[in-house]
C-alpha positions as CSV (number, residue, x, y, z in Angstrom):
1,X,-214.0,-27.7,-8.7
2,X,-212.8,-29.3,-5.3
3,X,-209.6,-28.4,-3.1
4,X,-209.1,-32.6,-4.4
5,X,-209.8,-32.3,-8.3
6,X,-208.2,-29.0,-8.5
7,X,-205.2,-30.7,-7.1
8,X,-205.0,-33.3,-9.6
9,X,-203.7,-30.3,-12.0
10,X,-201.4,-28.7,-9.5
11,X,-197.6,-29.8,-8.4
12,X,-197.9,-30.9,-5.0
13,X,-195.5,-29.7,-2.6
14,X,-192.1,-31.1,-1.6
15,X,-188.4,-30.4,-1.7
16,X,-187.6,-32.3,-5.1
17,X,-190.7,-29.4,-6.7
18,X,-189.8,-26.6,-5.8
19,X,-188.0,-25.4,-8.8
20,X,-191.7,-26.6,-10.9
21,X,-192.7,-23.9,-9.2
22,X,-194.1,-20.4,-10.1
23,X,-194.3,-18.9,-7.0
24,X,-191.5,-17.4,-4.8
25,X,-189.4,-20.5,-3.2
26,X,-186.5,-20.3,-1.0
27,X,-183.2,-19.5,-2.4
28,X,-180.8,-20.4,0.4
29,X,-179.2,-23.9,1.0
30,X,-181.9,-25.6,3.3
31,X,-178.9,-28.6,3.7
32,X,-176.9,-25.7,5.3
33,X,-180.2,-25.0,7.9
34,X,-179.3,-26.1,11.7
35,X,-182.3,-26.7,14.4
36,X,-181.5,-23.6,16.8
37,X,-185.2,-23.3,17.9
38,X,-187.9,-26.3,19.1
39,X,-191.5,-24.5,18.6
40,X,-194.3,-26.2,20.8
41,X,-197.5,-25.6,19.1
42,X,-197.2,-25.0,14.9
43,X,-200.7,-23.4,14.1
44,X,-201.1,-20.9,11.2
45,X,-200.1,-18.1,13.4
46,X,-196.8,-19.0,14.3
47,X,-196.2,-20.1,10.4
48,X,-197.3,-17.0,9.3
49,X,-195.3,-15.0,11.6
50,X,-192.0,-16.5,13.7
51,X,-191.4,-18.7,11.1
52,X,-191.9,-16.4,8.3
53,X,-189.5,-14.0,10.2
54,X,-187.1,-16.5,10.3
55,X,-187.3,-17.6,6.4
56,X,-186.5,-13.4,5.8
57,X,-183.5,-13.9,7.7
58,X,-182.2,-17.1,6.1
59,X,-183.1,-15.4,2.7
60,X,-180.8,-12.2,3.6
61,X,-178.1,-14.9,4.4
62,X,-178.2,-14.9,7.7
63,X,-178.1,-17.1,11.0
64,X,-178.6,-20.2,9.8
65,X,-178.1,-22.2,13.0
66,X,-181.5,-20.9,13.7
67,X,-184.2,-23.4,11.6
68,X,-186.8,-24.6,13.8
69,X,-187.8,-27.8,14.3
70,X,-191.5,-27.7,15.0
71,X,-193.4,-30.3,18.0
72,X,-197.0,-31.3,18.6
73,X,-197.6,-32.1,22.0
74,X,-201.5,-33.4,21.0
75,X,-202.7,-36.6,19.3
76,X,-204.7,-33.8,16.5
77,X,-200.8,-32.8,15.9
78,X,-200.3,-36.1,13.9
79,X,-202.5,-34.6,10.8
80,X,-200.3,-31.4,10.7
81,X,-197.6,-33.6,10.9
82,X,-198.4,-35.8,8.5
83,X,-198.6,-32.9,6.0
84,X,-195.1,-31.6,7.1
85,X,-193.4,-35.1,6.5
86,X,-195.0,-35.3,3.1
87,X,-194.1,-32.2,2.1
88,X,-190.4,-32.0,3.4
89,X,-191.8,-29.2,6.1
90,X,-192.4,-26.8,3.5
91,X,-195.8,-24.9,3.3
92,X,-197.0,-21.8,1.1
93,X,-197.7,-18.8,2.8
94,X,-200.4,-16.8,1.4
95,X,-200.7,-12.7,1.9
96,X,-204.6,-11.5,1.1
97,X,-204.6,-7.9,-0.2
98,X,-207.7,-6.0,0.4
99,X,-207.6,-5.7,-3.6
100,X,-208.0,-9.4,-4.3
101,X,-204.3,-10.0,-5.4
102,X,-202.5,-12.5,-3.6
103,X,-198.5,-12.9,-2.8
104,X,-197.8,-16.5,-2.2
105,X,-194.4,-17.8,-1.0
106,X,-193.0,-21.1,-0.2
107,X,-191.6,-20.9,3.6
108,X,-188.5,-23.4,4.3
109,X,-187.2,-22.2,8.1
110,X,-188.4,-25.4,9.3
111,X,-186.7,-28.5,8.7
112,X,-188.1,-31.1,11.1
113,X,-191.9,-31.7,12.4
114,X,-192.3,-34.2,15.6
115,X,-195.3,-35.5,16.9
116,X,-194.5,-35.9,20.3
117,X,-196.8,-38.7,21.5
118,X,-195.0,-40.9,19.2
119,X,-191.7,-40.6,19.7
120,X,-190.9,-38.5,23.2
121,X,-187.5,-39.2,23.6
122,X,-187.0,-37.5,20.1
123,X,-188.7,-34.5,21.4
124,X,-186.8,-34.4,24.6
125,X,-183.5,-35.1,22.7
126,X,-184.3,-32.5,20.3
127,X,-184.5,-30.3,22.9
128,X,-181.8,-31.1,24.9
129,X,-179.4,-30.6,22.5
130,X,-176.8,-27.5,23.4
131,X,-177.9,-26.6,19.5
132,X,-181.2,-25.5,20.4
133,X,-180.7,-22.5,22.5
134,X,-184.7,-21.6,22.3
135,X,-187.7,-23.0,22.8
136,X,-190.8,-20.8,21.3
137,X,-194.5,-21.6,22.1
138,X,-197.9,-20.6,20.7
139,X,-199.9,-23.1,22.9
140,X,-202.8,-20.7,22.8
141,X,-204.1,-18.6,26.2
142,X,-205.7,-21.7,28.3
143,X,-201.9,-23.5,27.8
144,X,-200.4,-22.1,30.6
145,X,-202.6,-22.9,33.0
146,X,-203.5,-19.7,34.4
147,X,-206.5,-20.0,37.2
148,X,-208.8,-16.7,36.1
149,X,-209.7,-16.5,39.7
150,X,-206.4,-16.3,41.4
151,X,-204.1,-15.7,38.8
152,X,-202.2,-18.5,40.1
153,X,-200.9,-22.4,38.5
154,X,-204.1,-24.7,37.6
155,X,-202.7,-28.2,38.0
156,X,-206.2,-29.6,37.0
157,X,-206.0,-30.2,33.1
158,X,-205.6,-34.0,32.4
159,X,-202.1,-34.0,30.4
160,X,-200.6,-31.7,33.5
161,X,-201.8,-33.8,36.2
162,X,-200.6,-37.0,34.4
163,X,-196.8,-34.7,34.0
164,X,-197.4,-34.0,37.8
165,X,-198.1,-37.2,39.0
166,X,-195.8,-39.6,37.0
167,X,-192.7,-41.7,38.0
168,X,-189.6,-40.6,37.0
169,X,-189.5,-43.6,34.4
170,X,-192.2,-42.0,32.2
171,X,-192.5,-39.6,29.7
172,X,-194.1,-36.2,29.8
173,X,-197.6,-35.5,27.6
174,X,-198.2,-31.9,28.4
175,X,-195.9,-29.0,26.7
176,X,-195.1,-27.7,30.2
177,X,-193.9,-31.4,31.0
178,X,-191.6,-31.8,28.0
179,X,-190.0,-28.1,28.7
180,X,-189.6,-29.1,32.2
181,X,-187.8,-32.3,31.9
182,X,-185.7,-31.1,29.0
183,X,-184.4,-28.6,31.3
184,X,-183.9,-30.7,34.3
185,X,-181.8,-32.8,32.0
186,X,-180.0,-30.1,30.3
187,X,-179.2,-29.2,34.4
188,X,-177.9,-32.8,34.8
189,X,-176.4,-33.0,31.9
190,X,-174.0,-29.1,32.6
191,X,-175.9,-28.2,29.4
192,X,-176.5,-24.3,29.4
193,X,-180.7,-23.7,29.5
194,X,-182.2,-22.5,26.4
195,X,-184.5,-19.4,26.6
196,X,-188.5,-20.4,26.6
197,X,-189.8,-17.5,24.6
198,X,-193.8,-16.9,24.6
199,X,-195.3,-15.8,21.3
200,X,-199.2,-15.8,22.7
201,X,-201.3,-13.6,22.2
202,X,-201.3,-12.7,26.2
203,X,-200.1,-10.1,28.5
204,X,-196.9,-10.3,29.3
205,X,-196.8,-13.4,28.2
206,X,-193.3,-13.9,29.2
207,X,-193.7,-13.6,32.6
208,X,-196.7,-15.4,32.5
209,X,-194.8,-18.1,30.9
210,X,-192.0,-17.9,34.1
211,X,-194.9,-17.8,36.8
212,X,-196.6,-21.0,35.7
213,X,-193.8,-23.4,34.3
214,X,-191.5,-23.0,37.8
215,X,-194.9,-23.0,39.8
216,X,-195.4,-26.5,37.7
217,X,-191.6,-27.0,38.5
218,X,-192.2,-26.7,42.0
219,X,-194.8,-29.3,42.3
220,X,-192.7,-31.7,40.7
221,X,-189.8,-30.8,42.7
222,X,-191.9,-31.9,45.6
223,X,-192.7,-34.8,44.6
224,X,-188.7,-35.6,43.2
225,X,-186.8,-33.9,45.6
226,X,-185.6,-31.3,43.5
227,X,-184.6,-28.1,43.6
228,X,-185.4,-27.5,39.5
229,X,-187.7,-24.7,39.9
230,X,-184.9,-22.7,41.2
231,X,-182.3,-23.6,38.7
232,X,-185.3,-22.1,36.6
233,X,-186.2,-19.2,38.4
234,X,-182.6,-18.1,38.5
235,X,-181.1,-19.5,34.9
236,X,-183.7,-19.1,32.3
237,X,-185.2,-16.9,30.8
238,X,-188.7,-15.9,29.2
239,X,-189.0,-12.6,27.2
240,X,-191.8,-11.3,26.8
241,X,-193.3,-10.4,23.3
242,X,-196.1,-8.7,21.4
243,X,-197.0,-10.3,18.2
244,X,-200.2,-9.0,15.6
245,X,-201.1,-11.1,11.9
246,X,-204.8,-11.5,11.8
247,X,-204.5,-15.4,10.3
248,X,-207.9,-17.0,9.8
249,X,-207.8,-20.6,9.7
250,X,-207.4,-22.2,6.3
251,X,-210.1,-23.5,4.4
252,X,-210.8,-26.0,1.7
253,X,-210.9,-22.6,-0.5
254,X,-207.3,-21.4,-0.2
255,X,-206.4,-24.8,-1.0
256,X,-208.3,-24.9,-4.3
257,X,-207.2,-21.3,-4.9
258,X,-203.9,-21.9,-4.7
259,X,-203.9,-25.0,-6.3
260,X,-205.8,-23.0,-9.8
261,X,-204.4,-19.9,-9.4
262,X,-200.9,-20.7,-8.5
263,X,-200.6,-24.5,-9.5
264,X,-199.1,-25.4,-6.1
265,X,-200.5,-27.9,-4.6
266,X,-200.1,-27.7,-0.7
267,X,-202.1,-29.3,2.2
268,X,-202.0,-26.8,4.7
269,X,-201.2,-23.5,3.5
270,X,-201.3,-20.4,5.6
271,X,-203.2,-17.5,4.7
272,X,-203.0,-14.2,6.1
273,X,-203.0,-10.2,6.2
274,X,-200.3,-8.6,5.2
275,X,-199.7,-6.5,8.2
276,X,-197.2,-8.1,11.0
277,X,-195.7,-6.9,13.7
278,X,-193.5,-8.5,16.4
279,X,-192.5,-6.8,19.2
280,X,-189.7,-8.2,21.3
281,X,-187.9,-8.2,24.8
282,X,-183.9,-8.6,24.4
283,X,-183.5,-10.9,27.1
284,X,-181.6,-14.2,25.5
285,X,-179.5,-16.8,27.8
286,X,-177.6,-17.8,24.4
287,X,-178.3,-15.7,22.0
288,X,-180.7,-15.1,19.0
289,X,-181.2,-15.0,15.3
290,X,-180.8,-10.9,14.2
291,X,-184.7,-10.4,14.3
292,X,-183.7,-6.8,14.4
293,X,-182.9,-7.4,10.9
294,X,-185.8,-8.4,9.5
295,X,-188.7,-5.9,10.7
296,X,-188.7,-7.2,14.7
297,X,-188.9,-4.4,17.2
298,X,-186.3,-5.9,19.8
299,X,-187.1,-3.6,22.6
300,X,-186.1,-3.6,26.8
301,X,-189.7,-2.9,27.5
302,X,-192.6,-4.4,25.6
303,X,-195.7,-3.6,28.1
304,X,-196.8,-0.3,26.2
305,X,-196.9,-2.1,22.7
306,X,-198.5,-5.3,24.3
307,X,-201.2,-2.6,26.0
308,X,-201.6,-0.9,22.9
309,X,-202.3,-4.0,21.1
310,X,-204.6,-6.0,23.8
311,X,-206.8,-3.3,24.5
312,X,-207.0,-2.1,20.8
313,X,-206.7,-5.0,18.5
314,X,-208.0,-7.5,20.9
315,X,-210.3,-5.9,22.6
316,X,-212.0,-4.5,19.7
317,X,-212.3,-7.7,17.9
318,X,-214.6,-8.7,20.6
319,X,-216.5,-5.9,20.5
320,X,-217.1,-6.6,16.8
321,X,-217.5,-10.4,17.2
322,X,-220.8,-10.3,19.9
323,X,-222.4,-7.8,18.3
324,X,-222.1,-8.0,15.1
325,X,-223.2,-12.2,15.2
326,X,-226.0,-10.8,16.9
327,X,-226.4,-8.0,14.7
328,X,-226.7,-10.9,11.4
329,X,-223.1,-10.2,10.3
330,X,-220.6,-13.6,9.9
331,X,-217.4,-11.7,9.0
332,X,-215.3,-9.4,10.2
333,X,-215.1,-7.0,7.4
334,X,-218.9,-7.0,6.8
335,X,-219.0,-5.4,10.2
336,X,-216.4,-2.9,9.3
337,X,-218.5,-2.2,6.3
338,X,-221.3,-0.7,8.8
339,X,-220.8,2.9,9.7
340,X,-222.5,2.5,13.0
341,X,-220.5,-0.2,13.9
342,X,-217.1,1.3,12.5
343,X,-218.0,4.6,15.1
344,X,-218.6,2.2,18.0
345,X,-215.6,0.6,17.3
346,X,-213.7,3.4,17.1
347,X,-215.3,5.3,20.4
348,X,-214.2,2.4,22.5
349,X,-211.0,2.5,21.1
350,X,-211.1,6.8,21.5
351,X,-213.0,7.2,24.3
352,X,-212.1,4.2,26.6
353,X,-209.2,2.0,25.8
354,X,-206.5,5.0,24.7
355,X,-206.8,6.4,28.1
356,X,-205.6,3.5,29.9
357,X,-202.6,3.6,27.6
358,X,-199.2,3.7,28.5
359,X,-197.1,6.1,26.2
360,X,-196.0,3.8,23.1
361,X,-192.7,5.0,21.5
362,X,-192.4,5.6,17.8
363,X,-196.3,4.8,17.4
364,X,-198.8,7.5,16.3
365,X,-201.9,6.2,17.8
366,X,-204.6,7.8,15.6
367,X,-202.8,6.5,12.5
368,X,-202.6,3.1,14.9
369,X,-206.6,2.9,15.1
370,X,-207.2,4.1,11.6
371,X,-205.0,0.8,10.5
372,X,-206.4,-1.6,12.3
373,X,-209.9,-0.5,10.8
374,X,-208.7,-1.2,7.6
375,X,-207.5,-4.4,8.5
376,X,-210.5,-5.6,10.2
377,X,-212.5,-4.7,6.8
378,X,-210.3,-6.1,3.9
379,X,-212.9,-8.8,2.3
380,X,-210.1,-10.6,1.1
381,X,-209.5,-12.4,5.1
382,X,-212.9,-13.3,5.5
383,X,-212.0,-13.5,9.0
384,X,-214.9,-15.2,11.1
385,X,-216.8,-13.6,14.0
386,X,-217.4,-17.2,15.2
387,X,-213.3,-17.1,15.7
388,X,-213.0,-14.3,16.7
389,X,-216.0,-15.0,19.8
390,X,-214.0,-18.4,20.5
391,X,-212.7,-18.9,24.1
392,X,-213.8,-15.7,25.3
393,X,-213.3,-16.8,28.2
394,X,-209.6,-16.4,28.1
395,X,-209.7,-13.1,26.4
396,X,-212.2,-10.7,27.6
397,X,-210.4,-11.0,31.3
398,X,-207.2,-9.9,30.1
399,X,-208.2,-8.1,27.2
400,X,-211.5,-5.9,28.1
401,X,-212.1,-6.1,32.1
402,X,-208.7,-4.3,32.5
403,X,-210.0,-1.4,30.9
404,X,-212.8,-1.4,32.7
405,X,-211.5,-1.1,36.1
406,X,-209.2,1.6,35.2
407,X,-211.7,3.2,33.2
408,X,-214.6,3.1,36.5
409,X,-210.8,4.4,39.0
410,X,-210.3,6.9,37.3
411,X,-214.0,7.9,36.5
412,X,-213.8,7.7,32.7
413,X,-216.2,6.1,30.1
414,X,-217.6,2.6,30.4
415,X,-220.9,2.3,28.2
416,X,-219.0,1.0,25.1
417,X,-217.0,-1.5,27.4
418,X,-220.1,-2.4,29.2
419,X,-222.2,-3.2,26.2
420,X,-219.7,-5.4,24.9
421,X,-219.7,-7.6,28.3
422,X,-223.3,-7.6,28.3
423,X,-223.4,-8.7,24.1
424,X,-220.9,-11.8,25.2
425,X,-223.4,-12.7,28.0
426,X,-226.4,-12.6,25.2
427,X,-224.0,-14.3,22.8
428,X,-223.4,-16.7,25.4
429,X,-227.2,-17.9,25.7
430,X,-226.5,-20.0,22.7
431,X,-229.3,-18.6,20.7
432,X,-229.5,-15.6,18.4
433,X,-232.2,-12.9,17.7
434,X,-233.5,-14.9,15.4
435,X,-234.1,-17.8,17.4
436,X,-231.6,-19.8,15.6
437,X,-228.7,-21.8,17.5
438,X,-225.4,-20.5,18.3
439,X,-222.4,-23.0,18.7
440,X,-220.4,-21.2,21.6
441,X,-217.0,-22.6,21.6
442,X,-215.6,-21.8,25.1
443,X,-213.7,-24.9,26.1
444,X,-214.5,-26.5,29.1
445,X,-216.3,-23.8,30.0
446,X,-219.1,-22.9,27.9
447,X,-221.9,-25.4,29.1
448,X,-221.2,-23.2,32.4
449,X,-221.5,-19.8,30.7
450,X,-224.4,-20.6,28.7
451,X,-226.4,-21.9,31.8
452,X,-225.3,-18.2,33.4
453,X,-226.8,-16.1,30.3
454,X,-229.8,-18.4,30.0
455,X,-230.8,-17.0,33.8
456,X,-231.9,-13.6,32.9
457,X,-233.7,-12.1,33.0
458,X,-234.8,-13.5,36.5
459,X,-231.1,-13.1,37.5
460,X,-230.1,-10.7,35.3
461,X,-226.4,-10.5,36.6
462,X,-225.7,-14.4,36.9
463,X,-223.7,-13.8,33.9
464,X,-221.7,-11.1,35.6
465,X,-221.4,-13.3,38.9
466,X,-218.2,-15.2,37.7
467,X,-215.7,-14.0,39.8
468,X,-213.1,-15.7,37.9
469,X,-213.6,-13.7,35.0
470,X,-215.1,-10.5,36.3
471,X,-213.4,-10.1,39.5
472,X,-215.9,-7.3,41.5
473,X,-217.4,-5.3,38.8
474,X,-220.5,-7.6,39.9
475,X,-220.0,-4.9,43.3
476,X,-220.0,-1.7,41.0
477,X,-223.0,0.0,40.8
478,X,-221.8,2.0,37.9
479,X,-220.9,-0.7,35.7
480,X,-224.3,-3.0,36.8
481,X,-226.6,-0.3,35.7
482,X,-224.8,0.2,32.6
483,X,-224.8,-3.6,32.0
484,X,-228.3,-4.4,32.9
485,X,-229.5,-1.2,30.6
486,X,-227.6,-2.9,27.6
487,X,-228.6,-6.3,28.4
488,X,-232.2,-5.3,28.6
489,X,-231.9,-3.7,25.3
490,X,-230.3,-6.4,23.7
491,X,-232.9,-8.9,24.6
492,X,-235.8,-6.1,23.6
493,X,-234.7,-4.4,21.2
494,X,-231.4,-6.2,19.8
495,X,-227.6,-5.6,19.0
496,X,-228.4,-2.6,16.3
497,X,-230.7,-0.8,18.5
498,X,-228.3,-1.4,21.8
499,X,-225.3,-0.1,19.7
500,X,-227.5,2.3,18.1
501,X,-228.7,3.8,21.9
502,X,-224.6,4.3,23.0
503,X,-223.8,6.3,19.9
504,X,-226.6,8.5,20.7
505,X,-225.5,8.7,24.2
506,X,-228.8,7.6,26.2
């Protein structure tokens, strides 16, 4: 049966249903819920983590000037909107156990959806109002603008240039454009700032967050006359957080699914693991909901847990995603199904990323490892290797290169890392061992990357030549001769032998 048919014989999802319903529902007064928070960005990760977060607390009676009201910033937004408005911002949240049960429950802690292109002033007023005292984004690693190369502001995507170089009459496109003015007017206005609080899945994302949106600040300020960045610098600010729910992007299956299984009838529900974990700085200009309430670590220093969780969760993934598309696998847990693969994984995570570890209160490490293993095989998530190999150009930089030059500093182990690298460059050719195609999804880059991996083996470290992703291990003739000795093997041999060569340590 189709998601559509199967439908048909479901309740479809909306405020006046819920109590059809045979699946958990919220219980508190929704009427009562008042917009505290504006989120720029509402994927399936944020709805299956800050927002479920939130619907625990409203649940437990709690904070209720806290709902969110949720903004696209992109023309694709409408079609996430237009599912919101139908359904009265309600969605079904689906946990996967590794058993094949399944605990759905309907989420209400947003109450309002805007699509910003279509009305900005209701975005702008939204967030101008001394009611909403945060302003949360998951805009992904490339949206904030982070040059690779220099670490610096990149002023060069369209919507950004547009927010840089418009008169003062017209309204902002980009997410950093619609923070920025709300805060200028909030300043013009004697409005207290609201905090801007990062939940990417980036390195101190918080300060990243502060670096880039003054730096954008700044260049309007030139252009204005301003002295906003400042106000910005000094008044607002950005905590920084570490956040973990593996949440695979839904498919026409969990639709059907939960349509016959559940009789709910929802057009985008969010399926997920049931692990979470959200780790977060305490630095709020007006307060916060009690996260601390509801299972959020609210912390004064969130770097070790971000480490931990970068160069182990992250990182790993990637290890898994190369080699194991490579290797003929599709899904993560397949991989995690393969002993030679599990050891790999685990010796990078042992032998090379532990070391460059900062001590992690209240975490036992080994039991750490051991978990995420067991979350990267539950069959239930069917979680993608093409996902998980997506935009590697924004991850293995932060994620894996780190490790690497700590790893080659202190003279500790590379092969694992260095096999990895060279499986992304092979990955990146666009063609796997089989001679079928690969569709690399790198954006705006991956036409570049692919024309890199493609030179080998005449120039076998083209690939490795990016100084805006690889800094100067190019210049390290340690890590070269581990990378061209996997490469080799990789395009010889193949990902099982190459992985198959490290464990047995030649």
């Amino acid at each position: 049966m189709s998601a559509d048919a199967a439908a048909q014989h479901a309740t479809a999802l909306s405020r006046a249903t819920l109590s059809e319903l045979a699946v958990p529902v919220p219980t508190y007064d929704r009427d009562a819920l008042r917009v505290g928070i504006v989120h720029i960005g509402v994927g399936g990760f944020h709805r299956a983590h800050q927002a479920m977060y939130l619907d625990r607390l409203f649940t437990e009676g709690r904070d209720h000037e806290w709902a969110l009201c949720g903004v696209g910033v992109l023309e694709a937004d409408r079609a996430m909107g237009e599912v919101m408005h139908r359904q009265d911002d309600l969605y079904t949240l689906v946990l996967k156990h590794a058993d094949g049960s399944r605990e759905p429950r309907v989420i209400g802690s947003m109450v309002e959806y805007l699509v910003a292109p279509d009305d900005p002033e209701a975005v702008l007023d939204r967030m101008t109002d001394p009611a909403t005292r945060i302003v949360s984004l998951t805009v992904t690693e490339g949206g904030y603008h982070v040059n690779t190369a220099t670490g610096e502001f990149d002023p060069s995507e369209a919507s950004v240039a547009h927010d840089l170089a418009r008169a003062a009459d017209t309204l902002p496109q980009s997410a950093f454009g619609y923070l920025v003015e709300a805060l200028r007017r909030r300043r013009s206005a004697g409005t207290a700032p609201f905090t801007v609080m990062s939940c990417d899945n980036i390195a101190g994302n918080g300060d990243v967050a502060h670096r880039m949106i003054t730096a954008f600040a700044r260049l309007r300020d030139d252009e204005a006359g301003d002295d906003l960045a400042a106000w910005i610098e000094a008044e607002v600010p950005f905590p920084n957080s570490m956040v973990d729910r593996i949440t695979p992007r839904t498919t026409d299956d969990d639709r059907r699914e939960l349509a016959e299984r559940f009789g709910v009838d929802d057009g985008w529900p969010v399926v997920c693991e049931p692990f979470t974990q959200w780790v977060l700085e305490d630095r709020f200009v007006s307060g916060r909901p009690a996260f601390e309430e509801v299972g959020v670590q609210v912390v004064a220093d969130v770097e070790p847990y971000e480490l931990m969780k970068l160069r182990l969760l992250n990182a790993s993934h990637q290890a898994i995603a190369y080699l194991g598309y490579l290797a003929g696998f599709r899904y993560a847990h397949e991989v995690c199904a393969d002993d030679e693969f599990v050891r790999f994984v685990r010796g990078y995570m042992d032998s090379e990323a532990t070391p460059t570890l900062l001590p992690v209160p209240g975490v036992d490490l080994d039991d750490y490892k051991a978990t995420l293993v067991s979350r990267f095989a539950n069959p239930e998530i069917r979680d993608t290797l093409a996902r998980l190999a997506a935009e590697s150009s924004d991850r293995i930089p932060p994620w894996l290169v780190p490790v690497i030059r700590q790893n080659l500093r202190d003279g500790g182990q590379i092969e694992r890392s260095a096999l990895i690298v060279a499986a992304w460059a092979r990955y990146a050719e666009g063609v796997d061992e089989h001679g079928e195609p690969i569709e690399v999804v790198d954006t705006g880059r991956a036409e570049d990357r692919t024309a890199a991996a493609r030179r080998y083996p005449d120039e076998p470290l083209a690939f490795l030549e990016d100084r805006s992703l690889f800094g100067d291990l190019v210049d390290d003739d340690r890590f070269t001769d581990a990378y061209r000795r996997h490469l080799d093997r990789l395009h010889g041999d193949g990902a099982r032998a190459a992985l198959q060569a490290v464990l047995a340590g030649s």
